[in-house]
N, C-alpha and C positions, 0 to 999 in steps of 0.2 A: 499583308496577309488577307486575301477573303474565306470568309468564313460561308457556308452554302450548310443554308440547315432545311430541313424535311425528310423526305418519308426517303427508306431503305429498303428494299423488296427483291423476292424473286421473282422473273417473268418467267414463267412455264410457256417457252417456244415451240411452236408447231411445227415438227421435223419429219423426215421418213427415215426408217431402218435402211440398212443392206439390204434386209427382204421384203421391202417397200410396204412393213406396216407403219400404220399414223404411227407417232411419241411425241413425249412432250419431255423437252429440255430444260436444265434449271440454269438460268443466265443472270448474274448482278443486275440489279435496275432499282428503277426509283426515280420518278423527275430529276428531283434536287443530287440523288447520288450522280445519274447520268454527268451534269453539270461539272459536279466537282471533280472526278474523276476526269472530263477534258479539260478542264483547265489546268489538273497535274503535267495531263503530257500535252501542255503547250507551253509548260515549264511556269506558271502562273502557281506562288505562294499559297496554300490554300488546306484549309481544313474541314470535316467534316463532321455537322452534332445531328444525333438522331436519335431515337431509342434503337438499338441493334439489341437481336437476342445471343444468347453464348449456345445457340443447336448450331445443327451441322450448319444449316446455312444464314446465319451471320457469321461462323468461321469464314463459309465462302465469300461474302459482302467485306467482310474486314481483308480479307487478301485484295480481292480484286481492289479494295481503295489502295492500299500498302504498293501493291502494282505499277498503281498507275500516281506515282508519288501525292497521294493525298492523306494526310495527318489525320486518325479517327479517336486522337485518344482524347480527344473532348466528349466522345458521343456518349451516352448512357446507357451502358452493358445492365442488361437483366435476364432473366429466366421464363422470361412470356417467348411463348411463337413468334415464328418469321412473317410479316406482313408475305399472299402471296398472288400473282397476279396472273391469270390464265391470260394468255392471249389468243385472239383470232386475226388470221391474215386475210383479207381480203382485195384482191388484185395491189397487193403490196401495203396495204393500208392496215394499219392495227384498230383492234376492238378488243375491250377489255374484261375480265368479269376478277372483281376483285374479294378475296379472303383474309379481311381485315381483324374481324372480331377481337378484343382482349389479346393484342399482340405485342411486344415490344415497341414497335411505332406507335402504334397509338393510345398507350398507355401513358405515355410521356405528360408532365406536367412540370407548372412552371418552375417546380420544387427542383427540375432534374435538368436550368438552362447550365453551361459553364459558364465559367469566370473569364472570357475571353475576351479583347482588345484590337477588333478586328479592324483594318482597313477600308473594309466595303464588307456588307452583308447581304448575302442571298435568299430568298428565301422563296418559295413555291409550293406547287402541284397538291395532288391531294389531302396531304397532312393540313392542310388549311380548312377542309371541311367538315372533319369528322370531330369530336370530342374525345378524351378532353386534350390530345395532342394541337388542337387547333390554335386554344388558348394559351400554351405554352410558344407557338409561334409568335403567336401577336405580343407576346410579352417581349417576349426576344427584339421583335420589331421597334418597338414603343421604348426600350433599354436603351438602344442604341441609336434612333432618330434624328438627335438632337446634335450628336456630335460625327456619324460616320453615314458612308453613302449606303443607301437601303435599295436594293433592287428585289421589284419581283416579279413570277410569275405563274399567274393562275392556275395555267392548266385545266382549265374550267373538264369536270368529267359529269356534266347532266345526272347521270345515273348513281351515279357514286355522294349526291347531293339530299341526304335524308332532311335537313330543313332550310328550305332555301331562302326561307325570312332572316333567318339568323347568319347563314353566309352573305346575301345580300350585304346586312348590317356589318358583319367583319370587314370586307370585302373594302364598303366604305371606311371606314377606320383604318383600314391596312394602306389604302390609297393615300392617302393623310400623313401614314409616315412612309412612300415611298417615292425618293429622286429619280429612279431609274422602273419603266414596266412592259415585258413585252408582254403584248397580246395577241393570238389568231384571228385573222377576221370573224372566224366562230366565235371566238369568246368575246369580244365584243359587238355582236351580234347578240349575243345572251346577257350582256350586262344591258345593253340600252338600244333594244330592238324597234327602237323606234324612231330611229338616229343614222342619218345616212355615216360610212365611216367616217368621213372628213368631220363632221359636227360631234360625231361622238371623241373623235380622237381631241381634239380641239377643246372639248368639254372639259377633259381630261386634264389637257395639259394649264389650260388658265386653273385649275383645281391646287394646281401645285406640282404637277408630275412637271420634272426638269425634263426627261429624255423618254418618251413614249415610242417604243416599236411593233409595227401592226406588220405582223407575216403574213401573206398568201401566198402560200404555197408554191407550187411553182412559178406565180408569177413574179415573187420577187417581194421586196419589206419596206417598208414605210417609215422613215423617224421625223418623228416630230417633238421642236422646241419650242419656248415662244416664241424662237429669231427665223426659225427655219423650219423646213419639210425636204427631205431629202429619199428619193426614191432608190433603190439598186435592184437591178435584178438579180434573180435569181442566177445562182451557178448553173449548167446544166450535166445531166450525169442520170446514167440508168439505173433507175430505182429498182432495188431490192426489197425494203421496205424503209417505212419511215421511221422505226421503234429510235427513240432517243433523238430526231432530228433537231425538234422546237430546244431541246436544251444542249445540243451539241451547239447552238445558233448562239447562248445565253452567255457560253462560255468563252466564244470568239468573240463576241462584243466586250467581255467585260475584261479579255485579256489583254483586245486593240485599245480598251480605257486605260488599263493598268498601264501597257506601255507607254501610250503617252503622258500620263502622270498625271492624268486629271482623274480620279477617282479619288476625288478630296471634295468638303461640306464648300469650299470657297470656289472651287473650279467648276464642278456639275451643271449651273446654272448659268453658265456662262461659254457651252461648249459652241467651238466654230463648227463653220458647214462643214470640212476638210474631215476634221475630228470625227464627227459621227458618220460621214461617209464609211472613211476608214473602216469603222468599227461594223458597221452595216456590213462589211462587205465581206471582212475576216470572218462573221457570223457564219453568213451565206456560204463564204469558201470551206467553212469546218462542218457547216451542216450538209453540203453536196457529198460530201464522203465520206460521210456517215450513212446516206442513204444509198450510197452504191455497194453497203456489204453489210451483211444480215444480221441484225440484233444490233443493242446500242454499241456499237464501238467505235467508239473518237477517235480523230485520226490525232499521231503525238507530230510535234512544231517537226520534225524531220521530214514528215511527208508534206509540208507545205512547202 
């Protein structure tokens, strides 16, 4: 079972009427939900903790997991708002403006982790910057270190970043308890912009990271161990937009782990080239088709 914990949100999608005025549509999202949700239908065991609200749209959030076979009854139901997230399209590319304040997601503390015995642990995107849901992540993280494999990933959002010393500092510490990390060349770029990516990636991985993957975008992903560096490109496929790619990507890698059976504390650090090709490339293959049909939706193991 992996368990993928963070933020739960509505994305308000930029659409046009029958009678070609703007609207905006309310679609499941969430870094971390995105995630969980394709690894349901890639048939990947999997659960989901968040703080969810009981309004209308965490009904909608809790169907769409139920949907797409992913278990939410770990999360933490309460009576706060729905985290919610405007977006902007630009020539396919998303931009965000987020309505977080006193919400369900992020009200979350370490009072309200579950009692669960996961296989591999997810964790990500913006629920890591904000207070005090941040700290209920890292706790999560730091519980289960020790004995199950920790993947994460950033999602670095600049703007969504009110104090950057103090993510900085998490940031460090979360790296500490994680085996597996992807990153955007963007966001690595904003952790150590002073570092060409081969030296930053490298950095990383003598740091402790078992399996680091740096995306650029259409050109394709990077992984790096300390036995190896293994390139793939990119799928190609006519972008629609990207809304959910980086984490449709998160969940092919850690399904191609799952299948092969090394998403264990004794296997991680010892993955062959073959191994993380594989998984590089399942990523790449579930994120191309995702970004050829509009808003996040993971493609399920049938269309592969």
């Amino acid at each position: 079972m992996i368990l993928c914990a963070g933020e739960a949100l509505i994305d308000m999608l930029p659409r046009e009427t029958a009678d070609g005025e703007n609207a905006l549509a309310p679609h499941a999202g969430g870094a971390v939900l995105n995630t969980a949700v394709a690894l349901g239908r890639l048939d990947v065991p999997v659960q989901f903790f968040s703080g969810i609200s009981d309004d209308l749209f965490g009904e909608l959030l809790r169907a769409h997991l139920n949907a797409s076979n992913v278990d939410s009854s770990v999360a933490a139901v309460s009576d706060r708002p729905t985290t919610l997230a405007f977006v902007k399209l630009t020539d396919g590319h998303a931009s965000y403006a987020f309505y977080d304040e006193n919400t369900a997601g992020r009200m979350l503390s370490p009072d309200d982790l579950p009692d669960a015995s996961p296989d591999a642990l997810f964790v990500g995107g913006i629920s890591l910057a904000v207070e005090p849901c941040a700290a209920a992540y890292e706790a999560l993280a730091a519980k289960h270190a020790a004995d199950t494999v920790v993947m994460m990933d950033p999602n670095v959002r600049p703007s969504f970043i009110a104090d950057e010393v103090a993510f900085r500092a998490r940031m460090g510490r979360m790296f500490d308890h994680c085996d597996i990390v992807k990153l955007s060349d963007e966001d690595l770029a904003w952790f150590m912009p002073d570092e060409t990516t081969e030296n930053a990636a490298l950095r990383l991985v003598e740091g402790g990271v078992k399996l680091l993957c740096i995306t650029q975008g259409s050109t394709g992903v990077t992984g790096y161990t300390a036995d190896h560096e293994v390139f793939v490109p990119a799928n190609k496929a006519t972008v629609v937009d990207t809304v959910g790619a980086g984490d449709t990507f998160n969940a092919g890698l850690l399904a191609s782990l799952h299948q092969a059976g090394v998403l264990t504390k004794s296997a991680i650090g010892s993955l062959d080239a073959d191994v993380v090709r594989d998984a590089l490339a399942l990523g790449a293959k579930t994120a191309a088709i995702t970004v050829s049909r509009a808003g996040a939706n993971p493609p399920w193991a049938s269309e592969l």
